[in-house]
Backbone bond lengths (Angstrom), bond angles and torsions (degrees), N, CA, C in turn:
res aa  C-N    CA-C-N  psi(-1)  N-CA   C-N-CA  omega(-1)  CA-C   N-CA-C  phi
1 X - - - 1.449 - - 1.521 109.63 -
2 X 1.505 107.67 142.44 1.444 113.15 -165.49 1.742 92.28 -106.12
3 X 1.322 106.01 139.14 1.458 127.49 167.91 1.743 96.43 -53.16
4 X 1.385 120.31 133.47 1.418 127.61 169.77 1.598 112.81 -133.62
5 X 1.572 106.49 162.99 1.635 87.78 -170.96 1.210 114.92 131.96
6 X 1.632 101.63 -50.79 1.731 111.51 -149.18 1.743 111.06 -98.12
7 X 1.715 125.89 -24.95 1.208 120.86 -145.81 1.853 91.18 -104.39
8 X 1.313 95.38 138.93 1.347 90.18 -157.77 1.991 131.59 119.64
9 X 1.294 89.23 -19.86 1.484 102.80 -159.59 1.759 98.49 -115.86
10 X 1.093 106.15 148.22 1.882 138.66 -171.53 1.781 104.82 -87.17
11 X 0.982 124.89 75.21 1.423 130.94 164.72 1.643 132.57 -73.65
12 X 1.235 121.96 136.44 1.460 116.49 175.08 1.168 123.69 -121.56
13 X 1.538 138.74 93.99 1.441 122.42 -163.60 1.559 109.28 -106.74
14 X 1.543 112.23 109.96 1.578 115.97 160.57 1.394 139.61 -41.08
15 X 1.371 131.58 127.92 1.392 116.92 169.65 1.404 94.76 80.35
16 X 1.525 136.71 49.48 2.044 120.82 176.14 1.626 79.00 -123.76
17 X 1.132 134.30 84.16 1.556 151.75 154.50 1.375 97.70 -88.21
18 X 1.108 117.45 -82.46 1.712 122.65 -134.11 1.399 85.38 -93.67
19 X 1.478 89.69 146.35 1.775 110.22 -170.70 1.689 97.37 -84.80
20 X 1.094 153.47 23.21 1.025 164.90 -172.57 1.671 106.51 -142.17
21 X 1.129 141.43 63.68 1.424 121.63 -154.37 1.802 93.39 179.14
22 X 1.756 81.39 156.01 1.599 94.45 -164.73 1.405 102.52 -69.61
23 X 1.455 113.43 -36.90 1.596 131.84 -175.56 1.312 115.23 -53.16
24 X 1.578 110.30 -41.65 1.849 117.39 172.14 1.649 106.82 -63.67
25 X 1.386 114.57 -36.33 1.635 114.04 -145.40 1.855 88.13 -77.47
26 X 1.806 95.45 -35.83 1.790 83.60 -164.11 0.868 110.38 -91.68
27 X 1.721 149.01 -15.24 0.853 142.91 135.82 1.444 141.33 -23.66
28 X 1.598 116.59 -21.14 1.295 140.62 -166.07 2.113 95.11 -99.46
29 X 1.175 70.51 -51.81 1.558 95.74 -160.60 1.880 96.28 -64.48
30 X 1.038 121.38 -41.23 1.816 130.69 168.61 1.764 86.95 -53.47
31 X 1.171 126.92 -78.05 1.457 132.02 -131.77 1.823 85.82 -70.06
32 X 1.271 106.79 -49.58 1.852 112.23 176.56 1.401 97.29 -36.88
33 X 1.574 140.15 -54.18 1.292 131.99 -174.04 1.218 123.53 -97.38
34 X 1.359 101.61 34.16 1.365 106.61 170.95 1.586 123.18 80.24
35 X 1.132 133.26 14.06 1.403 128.55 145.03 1.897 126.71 -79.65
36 X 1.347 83.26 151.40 1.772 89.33 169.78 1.679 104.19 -86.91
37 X 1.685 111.74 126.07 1.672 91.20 -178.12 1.611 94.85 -119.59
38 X 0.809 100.56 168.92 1.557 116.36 163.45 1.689 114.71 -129.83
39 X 1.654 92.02 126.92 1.746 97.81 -175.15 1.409 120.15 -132.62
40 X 1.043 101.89 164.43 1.705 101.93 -147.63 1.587 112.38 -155.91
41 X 1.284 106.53 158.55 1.586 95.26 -154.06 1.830 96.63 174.41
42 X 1.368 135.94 172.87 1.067 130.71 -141.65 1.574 89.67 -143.33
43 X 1.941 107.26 124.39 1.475 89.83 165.10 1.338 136.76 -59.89
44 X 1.522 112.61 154.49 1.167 86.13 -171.01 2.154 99.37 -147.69
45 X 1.590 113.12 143.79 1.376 102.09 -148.14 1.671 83.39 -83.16
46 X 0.851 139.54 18.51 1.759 115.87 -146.73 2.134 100.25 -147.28
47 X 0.994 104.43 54.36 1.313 103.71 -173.04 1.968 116.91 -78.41
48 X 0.985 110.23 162.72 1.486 124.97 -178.98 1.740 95.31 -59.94
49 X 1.712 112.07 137.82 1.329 107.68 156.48 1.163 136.60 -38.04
50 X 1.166 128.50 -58.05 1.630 127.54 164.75 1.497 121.77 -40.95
51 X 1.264 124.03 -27.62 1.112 132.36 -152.66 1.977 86.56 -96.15
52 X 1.194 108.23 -53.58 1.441 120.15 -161.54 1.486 100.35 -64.47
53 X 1.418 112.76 -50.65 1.492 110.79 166.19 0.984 133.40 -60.40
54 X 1.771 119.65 -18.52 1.885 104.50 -176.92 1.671 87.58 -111.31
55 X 1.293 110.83 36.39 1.730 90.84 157.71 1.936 110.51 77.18
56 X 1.365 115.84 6.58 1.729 125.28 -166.23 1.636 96.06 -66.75
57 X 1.406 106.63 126.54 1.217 101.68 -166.52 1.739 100.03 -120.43
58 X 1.634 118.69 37.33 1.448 131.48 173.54 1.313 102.66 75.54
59 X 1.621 112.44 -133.31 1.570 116.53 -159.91 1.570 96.38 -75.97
60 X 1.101 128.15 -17.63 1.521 126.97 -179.87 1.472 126.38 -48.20
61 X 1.692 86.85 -57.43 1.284 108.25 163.92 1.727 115.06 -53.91
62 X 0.988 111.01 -31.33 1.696 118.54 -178.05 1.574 93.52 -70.16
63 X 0.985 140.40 -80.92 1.368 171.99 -173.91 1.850 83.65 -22.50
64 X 1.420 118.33 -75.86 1.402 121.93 -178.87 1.320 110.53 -60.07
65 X 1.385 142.77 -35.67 1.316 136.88 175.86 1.428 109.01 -50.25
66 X 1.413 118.10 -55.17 1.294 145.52 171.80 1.655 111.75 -42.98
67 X 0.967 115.32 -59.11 1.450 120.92 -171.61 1.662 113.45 -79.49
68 X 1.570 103.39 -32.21 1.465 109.51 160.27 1.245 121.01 -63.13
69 X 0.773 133.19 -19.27 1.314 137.94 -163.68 1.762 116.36 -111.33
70 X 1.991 89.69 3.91 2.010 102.68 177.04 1.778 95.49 94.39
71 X 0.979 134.66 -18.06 1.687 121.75 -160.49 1.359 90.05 -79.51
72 X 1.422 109.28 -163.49 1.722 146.78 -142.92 1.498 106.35 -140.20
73 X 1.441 116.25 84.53 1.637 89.75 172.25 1.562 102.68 -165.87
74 X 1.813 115.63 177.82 1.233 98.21 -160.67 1.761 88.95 -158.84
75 X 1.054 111.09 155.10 1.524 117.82 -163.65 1.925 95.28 -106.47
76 X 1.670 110.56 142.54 1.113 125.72 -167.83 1.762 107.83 -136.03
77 X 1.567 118.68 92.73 1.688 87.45 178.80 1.266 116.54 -135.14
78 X 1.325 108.97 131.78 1.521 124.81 -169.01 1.497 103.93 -171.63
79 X 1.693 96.12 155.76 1.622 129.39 169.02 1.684 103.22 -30.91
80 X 1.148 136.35 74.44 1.830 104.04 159.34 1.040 151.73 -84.95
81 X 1.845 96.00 6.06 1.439 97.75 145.57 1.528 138.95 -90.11
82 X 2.318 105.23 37.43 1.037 88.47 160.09 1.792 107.92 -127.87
83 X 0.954 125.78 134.85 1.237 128.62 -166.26 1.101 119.31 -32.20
84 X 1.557 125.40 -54.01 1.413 126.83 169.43 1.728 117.61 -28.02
85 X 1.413 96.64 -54.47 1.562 101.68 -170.60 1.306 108.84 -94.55
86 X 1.496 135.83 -7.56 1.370 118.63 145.57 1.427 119.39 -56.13
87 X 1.111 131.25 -21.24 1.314 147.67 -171.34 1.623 101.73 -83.72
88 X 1.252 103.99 -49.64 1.596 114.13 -173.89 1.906 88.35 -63.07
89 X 1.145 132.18 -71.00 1.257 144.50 -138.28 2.098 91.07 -65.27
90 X 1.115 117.96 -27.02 1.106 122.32 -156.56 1.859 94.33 -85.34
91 X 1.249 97.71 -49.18 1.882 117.48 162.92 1.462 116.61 -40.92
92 X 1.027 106.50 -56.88 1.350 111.15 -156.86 1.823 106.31 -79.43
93 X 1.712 89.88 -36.19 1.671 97.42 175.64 2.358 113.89 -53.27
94 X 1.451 67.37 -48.35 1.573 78.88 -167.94 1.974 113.56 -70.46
95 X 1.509 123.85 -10.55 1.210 129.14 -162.51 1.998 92.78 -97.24
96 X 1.724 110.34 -37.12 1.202 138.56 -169.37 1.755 105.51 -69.42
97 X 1.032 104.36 -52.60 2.024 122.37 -160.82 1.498 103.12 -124.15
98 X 1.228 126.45 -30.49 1.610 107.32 -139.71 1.617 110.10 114.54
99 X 1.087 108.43 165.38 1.825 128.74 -178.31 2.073 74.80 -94.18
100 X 1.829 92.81 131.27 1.137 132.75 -165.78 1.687 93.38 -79.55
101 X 1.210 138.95 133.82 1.262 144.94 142.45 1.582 112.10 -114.31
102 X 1.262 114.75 47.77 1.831 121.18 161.99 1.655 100.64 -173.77
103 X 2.010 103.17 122.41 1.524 88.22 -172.18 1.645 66.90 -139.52
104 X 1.409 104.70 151.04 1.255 139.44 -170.98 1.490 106.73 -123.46
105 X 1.334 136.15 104.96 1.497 135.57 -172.62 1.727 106.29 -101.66
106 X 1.485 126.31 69.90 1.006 116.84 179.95 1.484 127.19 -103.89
107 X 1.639 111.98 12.02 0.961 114.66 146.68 1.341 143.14 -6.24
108 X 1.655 156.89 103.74 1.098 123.20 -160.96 2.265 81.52 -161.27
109 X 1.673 88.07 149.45 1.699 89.67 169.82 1.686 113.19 -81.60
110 X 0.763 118.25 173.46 1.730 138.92 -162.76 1.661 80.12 -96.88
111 X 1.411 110.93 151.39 1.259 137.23 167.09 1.179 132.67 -65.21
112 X 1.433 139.60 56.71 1.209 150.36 -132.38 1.553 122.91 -108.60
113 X 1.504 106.60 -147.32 1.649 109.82 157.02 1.272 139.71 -65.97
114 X 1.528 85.17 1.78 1.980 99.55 -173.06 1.907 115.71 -93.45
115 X 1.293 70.47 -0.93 1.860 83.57 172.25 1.671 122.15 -77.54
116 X 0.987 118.31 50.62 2.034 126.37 -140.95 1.899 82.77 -146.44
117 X 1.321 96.13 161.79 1.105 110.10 164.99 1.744 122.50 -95.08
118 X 1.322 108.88 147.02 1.552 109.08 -156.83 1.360 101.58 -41.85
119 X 1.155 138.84 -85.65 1.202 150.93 155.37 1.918 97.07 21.04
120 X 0.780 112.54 -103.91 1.665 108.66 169.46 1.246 119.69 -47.86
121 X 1.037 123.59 -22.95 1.777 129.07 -177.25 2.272 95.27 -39.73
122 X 1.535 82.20 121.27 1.644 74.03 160.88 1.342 111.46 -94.07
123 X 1.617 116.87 177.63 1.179 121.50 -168.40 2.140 104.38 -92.85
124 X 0.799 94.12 -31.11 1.633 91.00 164.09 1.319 127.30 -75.35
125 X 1.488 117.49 -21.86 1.160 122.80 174.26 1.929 114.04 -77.87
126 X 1.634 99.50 -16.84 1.259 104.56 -175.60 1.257 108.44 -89.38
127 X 1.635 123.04 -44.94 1.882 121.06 164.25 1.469 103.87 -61.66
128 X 1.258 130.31 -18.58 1.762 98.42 -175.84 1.735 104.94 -66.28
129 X 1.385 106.23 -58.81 1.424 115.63 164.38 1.495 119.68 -16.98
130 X 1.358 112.38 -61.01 1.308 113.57 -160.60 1.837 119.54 -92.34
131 X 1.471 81.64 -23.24 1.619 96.12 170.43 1.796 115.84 -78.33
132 X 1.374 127.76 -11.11 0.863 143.46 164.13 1.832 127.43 -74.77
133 X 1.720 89.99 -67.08 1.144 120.26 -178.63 1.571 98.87 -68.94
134 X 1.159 131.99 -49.43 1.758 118.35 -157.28 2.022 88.08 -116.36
135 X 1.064 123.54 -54.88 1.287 124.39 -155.08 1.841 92.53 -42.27
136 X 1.605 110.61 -57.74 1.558 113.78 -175.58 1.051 113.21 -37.61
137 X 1.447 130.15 -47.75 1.253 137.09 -114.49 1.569 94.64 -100.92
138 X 1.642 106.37 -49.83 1.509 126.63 156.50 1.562 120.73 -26.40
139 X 1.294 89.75 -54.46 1.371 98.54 -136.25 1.530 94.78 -88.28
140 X 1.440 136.39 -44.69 1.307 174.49 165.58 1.912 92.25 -34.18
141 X 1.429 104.93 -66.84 1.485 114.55 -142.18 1.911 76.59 -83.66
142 X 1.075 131.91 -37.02 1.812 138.65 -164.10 1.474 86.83 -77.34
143 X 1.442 151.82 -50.45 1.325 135.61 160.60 1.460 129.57 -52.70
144 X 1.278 120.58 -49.25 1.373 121.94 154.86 1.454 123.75 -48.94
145 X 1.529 131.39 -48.11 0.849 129.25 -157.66 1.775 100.00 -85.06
146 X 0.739 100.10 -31.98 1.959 121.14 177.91 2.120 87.69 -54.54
147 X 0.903 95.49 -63.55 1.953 92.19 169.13 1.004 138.35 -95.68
148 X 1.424 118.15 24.29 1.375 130.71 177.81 1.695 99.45 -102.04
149 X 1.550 112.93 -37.33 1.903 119.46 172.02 0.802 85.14 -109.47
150 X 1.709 161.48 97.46 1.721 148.85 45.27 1.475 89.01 -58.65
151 X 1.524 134.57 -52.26 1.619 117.37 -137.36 1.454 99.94 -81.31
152 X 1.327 121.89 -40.31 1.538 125.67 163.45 1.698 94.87 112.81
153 X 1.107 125.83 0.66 1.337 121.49 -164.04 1.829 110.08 -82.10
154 X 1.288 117.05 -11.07 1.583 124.42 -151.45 1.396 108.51 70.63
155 X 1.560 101.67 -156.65 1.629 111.63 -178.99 1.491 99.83 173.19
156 X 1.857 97.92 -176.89 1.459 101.53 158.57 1.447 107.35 -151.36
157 X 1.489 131.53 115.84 1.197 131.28 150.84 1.272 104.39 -70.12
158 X 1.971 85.57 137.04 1.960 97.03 163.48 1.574 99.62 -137.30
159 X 1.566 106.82 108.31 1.481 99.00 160.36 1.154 137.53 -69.95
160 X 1.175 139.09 159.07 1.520 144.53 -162.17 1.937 96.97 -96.73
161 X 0.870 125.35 62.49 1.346 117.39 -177.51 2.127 113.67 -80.51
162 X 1.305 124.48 -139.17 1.103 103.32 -159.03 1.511 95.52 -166.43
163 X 1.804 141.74 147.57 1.384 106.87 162.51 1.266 114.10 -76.56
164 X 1.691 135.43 -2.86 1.291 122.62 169.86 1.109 119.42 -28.83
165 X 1.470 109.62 -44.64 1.696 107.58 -174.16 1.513 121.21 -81.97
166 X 1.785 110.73 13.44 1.664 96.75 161.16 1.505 104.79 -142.18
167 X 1.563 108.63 19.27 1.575 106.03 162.05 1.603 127.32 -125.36
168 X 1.617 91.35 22.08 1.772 93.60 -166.86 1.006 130.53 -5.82
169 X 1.211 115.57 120.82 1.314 120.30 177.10 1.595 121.73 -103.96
170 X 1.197 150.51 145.86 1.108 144.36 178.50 1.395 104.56 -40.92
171 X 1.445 108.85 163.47 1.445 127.31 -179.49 1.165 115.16 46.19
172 X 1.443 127.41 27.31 2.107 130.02 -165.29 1.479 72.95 -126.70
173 X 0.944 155.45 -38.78 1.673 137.90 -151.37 1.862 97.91 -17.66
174 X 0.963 131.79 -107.52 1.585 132.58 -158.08 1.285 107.26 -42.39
175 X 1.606 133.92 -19.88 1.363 139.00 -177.04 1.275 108.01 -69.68
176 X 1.772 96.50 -65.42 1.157 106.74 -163.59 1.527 108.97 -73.68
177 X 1.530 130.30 -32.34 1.417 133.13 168.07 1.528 112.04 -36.76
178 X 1.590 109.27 -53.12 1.271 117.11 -162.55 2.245 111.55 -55.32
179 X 1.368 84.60 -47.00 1.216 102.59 -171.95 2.126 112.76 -83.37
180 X 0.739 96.53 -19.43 1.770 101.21 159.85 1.660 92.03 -67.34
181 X 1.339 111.75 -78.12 1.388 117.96 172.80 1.975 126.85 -11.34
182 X 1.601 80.99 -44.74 1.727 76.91 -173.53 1.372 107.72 -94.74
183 X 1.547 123.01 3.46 1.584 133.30 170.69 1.737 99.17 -76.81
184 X 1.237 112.17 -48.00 1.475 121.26 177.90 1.712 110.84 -38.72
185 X 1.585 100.29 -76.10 1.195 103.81 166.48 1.201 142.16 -19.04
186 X 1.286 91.58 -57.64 2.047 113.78 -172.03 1.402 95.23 -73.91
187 X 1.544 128.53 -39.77 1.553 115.00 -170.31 1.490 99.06 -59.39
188 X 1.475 112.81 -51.32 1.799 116.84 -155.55 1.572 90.47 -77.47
189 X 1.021 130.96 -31.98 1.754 113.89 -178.10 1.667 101.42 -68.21
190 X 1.286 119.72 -36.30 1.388 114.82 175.04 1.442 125.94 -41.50
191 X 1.563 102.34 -47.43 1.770 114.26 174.03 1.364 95.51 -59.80
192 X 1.600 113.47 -66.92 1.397 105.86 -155.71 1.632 128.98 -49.32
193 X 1.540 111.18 -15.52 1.373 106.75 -121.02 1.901 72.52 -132.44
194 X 1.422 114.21 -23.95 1.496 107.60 -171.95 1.488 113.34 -60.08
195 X 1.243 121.15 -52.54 1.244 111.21 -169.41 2.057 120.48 -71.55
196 X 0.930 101.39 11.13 1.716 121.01 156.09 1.741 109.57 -109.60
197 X 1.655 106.86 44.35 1.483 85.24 171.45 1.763 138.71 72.11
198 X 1.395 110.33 -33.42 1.741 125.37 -163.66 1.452 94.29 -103.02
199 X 1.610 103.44 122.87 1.368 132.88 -169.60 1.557 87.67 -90.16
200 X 1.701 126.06 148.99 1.055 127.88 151.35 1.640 117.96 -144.08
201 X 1.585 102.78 112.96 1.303 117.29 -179.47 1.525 118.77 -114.33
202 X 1.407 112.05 167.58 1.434 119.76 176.14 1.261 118.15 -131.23
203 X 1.484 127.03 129.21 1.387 135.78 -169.21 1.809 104.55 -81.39
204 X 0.958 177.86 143.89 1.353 175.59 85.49 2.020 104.16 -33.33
205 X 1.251 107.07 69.62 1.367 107.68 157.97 1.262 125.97 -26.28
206 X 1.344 144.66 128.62 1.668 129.43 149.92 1.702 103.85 -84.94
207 X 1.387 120.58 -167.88 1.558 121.03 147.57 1.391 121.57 -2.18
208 X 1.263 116.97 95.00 1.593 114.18 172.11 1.692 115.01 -127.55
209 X 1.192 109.39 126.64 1.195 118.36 -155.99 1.656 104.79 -74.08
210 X 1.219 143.04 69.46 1.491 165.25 116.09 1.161 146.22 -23.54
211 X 1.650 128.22 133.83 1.433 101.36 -172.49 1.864 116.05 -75.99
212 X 1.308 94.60 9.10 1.749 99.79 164.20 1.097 116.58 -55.38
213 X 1.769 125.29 -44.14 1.432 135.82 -165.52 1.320 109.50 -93.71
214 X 1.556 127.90 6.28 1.464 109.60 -149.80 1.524 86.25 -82.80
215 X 1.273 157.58 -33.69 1.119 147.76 158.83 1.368 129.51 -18.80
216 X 1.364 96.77 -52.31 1.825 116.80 166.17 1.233 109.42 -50.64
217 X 1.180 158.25 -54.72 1.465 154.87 -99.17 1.599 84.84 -116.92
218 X 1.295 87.44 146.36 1.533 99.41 150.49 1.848 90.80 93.19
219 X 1.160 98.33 -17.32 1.742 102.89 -166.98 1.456 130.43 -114.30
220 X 0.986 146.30 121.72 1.392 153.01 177.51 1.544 116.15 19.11
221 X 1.571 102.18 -68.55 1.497 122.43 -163.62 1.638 97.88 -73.11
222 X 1.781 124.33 -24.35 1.299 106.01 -168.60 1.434 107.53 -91.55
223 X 1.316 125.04 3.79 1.426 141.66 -168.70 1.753 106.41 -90.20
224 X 1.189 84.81 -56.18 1.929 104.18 165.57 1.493 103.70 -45.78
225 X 1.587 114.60 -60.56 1.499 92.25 -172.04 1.368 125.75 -79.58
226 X 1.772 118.81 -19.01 1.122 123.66 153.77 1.487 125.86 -40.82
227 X 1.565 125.04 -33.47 1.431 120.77 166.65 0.925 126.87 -94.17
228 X 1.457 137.54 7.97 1.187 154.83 155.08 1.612 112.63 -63.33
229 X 1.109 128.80 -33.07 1.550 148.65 150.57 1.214 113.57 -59.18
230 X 1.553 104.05 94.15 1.619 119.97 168.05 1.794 116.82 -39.59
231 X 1.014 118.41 -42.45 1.482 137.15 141.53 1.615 118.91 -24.94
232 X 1.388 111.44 -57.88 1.718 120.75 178.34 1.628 111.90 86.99
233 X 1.404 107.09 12.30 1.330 115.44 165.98 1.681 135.14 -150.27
234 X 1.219 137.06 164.56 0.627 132.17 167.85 1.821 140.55 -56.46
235 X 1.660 119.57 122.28 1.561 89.90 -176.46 1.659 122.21 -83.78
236 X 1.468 112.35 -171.66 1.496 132.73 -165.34 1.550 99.91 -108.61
237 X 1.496 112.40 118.08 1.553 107.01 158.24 1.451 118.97 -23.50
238 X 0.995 126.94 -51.65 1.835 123.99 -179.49 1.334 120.39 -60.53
239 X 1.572 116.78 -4.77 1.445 128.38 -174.38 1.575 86.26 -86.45
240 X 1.117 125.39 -61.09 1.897 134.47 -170.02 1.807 84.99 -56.10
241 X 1.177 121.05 -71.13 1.663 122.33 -154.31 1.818 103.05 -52.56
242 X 1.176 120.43 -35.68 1.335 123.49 166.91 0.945 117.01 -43.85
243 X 1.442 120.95 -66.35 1.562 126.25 -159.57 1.443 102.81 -89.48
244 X 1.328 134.76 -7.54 1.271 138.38 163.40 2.132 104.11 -72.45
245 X 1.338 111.57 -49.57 1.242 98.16 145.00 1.479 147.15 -24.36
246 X 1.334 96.81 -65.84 1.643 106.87 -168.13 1.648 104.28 -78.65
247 X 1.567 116.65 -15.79 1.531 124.56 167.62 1.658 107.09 -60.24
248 X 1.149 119.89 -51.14 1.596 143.06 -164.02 1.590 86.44 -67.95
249 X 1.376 143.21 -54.20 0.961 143.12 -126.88 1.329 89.04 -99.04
250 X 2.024 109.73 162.84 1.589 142.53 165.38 0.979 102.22 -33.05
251 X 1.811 103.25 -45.63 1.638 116.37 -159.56 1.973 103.77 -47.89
252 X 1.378 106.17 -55.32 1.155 129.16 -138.10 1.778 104.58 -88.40
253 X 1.806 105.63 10.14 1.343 120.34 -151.60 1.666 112.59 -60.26
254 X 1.396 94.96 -31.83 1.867 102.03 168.15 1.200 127.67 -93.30
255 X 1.424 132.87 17.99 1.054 141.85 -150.12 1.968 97.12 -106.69
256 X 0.969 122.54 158.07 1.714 124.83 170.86 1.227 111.34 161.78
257 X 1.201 105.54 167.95 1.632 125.27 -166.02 1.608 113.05 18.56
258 X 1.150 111.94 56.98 1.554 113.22 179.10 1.491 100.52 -116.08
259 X 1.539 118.25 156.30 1.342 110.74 170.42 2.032 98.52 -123.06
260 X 1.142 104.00 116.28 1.601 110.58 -160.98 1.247 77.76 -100.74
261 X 1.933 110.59 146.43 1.162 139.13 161.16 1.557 108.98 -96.68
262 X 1.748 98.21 135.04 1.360 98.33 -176.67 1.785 107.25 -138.48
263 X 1.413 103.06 66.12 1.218 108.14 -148.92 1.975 104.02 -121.63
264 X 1.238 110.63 24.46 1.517 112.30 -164.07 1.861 129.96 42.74
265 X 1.110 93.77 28.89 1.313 121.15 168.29 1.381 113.10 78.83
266 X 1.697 124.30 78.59 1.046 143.95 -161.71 1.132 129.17 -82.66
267 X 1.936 78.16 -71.06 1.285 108.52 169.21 1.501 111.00 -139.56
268 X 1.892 88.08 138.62 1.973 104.97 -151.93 1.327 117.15 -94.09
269 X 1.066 126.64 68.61 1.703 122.94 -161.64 1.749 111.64 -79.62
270 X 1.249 84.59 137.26 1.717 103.17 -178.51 1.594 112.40 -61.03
C-alpha cells in the first residue's frame, strides 16, 4: 500500500540543516511524495567534520538534493524563536508554494551546558533550551496554524518531540522539560485545531544516530542508550522521516494529539 494524501501539498520542515539530521531525511522524504517543502534552519559557523569537508552548505544543500532529484522546494533561514520571523517564515512559505498544509517543527537546541544536574543548572543554559525548544514551536505552529483555518484546507502538524519528556532522566531537566512541553502543546492544539480539519501529533524519538550524538559514540553513555533499545541499536533519521510521513498521510486521517514513540522499543508504555 502506497502512502496517499501527500503529492500536491505545501510542507515546512524545521531544523533540516545538518546533512546528518532528522530535518534533511524528512524533508527529502515529503518532496519524494510529492510535496513542495520549504526548509529552514539557522546559519551556523561551527559545523560537524564531514559536513565542513564535503563542502555541506545547510538547508541549501537540502534545497539542491531536492530539486535534483525533480522535487519542489526552497530554503528559509532565520531565528524562529523570534516572532517576527516566524511570521516572516509563514509569508514567505505561502507567497513561494501556497498556504502550507504540512508543518514539521524540528527545530531543536544543540546539546550543551544544560546537561548538569538542576542544582548546577545555570539559568541561561535553561532559556537557551527553552527559547529554542518551546519558544519555536509556539510561535512557528501559532503562524501556520493562523493559515491553515483562513485557507480552509485542514492540515497536519507533527512535532519532533523526544522520550526525554516521559522518562526523565537525571541531568535532562531543561531537555527533558522542554520536550514534555511540546507533548502538552500538541495535545491542546489537537482540541483547538480539530474542528478545522488540522491533525496535531508528536513523534518522541529514542537514540537516533545524528550529528547531534557524534560526541557520544565511542563512549560509555552512548552504549547505555544503545541497550536500552529492545532492538540493541541505534535508530536512522529516515525511521523519524517515515513516520512523519505516514502522520501527513490519508493513511493517518484519524490519528491526533498522540505523542508516538519511535524509539526501537525503549520505552514500553502500558
Amino acid at each position: 500500500m502506497e502512502l496517499t494524501g501527500l503529492h500536491g501539498r505545501v510542507a515546512v520542515v524545521t531544523g533540516a540543516a545538518r546533512a546528518r539530521g532528522i530535518g534533511r531525511d524528512t524533508a527529502v522524504v515529503l518532496a519524494q511524495s510529492g510535496c513542495s517543502v520549504v526548509v529552514t534552519g539557522r546559519k551556523s559557523s561551527r559545523l560537524p567534520e564531514d559536513e565542513a569537508r564535503s563542502g555541506w552548505k545547510g538547508i541549501h544543500s537540502v534545497v539542491e538534493e531536492i530539486q535534483a532529484a525533480g522535487g519542489k522546494a526552497a530554503a528559509f533561514e532565520g531565528d524562529l524563536a523570534v516572532e517576527s520571523e516566524a511570521q516572516r517564515l509563514a509569508d514567505f512559505t505561502a507567497a513561494t508554494f501556497g498556504p502550507a498544509t504540512i508543518l514539521v517543527n524540528n527545530a531543536a537546541a544543540n546539546r550543551g551546558d544544560d546537561r548538569q544536574a538542576v542544582a548546577d543548572l545555570p539559568l541561561e543554559a535553561w532559556h537557551t533550551v527553552m527559547n529554542t525548544n518551546n519558544d519555536s514551536v509556539f510561535l512557528v505552529s501559532r503562524a501556520f496554524a493562523r493559515q491553515m483555518v483562513a485557507a480552509g484546507n485542514g492540515g497536519s502538524i507533527v512535532n519532533i518531540s523526544s522520550i526525554a519528556g516521559k522518562v526523565f532522566g537525571a541531568n535532562t531537566a531543561a531537555y527533558a522539560s522542554s520536550k514534555a512541553a511540546m507533548q502538552a502543546i500538541t495535545k491542546v492544539m489537537c482540541r483547538e485545531l480539530g474542528p478545522d480539519n488540522i491533525r496535531v501529533n508528536a513523534i518522541c524519538p529514542g537514540l537516533i544516530d545524528t550529528a547531534r550524538m557524534d560526541d557520544l559514540k565511542g563512549q560509555e553513555g552512548w552504549d547505555a542508550l544503545v541497550d536500552r533499545s529492545s532492538l540493541g541499536r541505534a535508530g536512522e533519521p529516515i525511521d523519524i522521516a517515515w513516520m512523519v510521513a505516514f502522520l501527513c498521510s490519508e493513511q493517518a486521517r484519524w490519528i491526533s494529539g498522540q505523542a508516538i514513540n519511535v524509539d526501537g522499543g525503549s520505552v514500553l508504555e502500558a
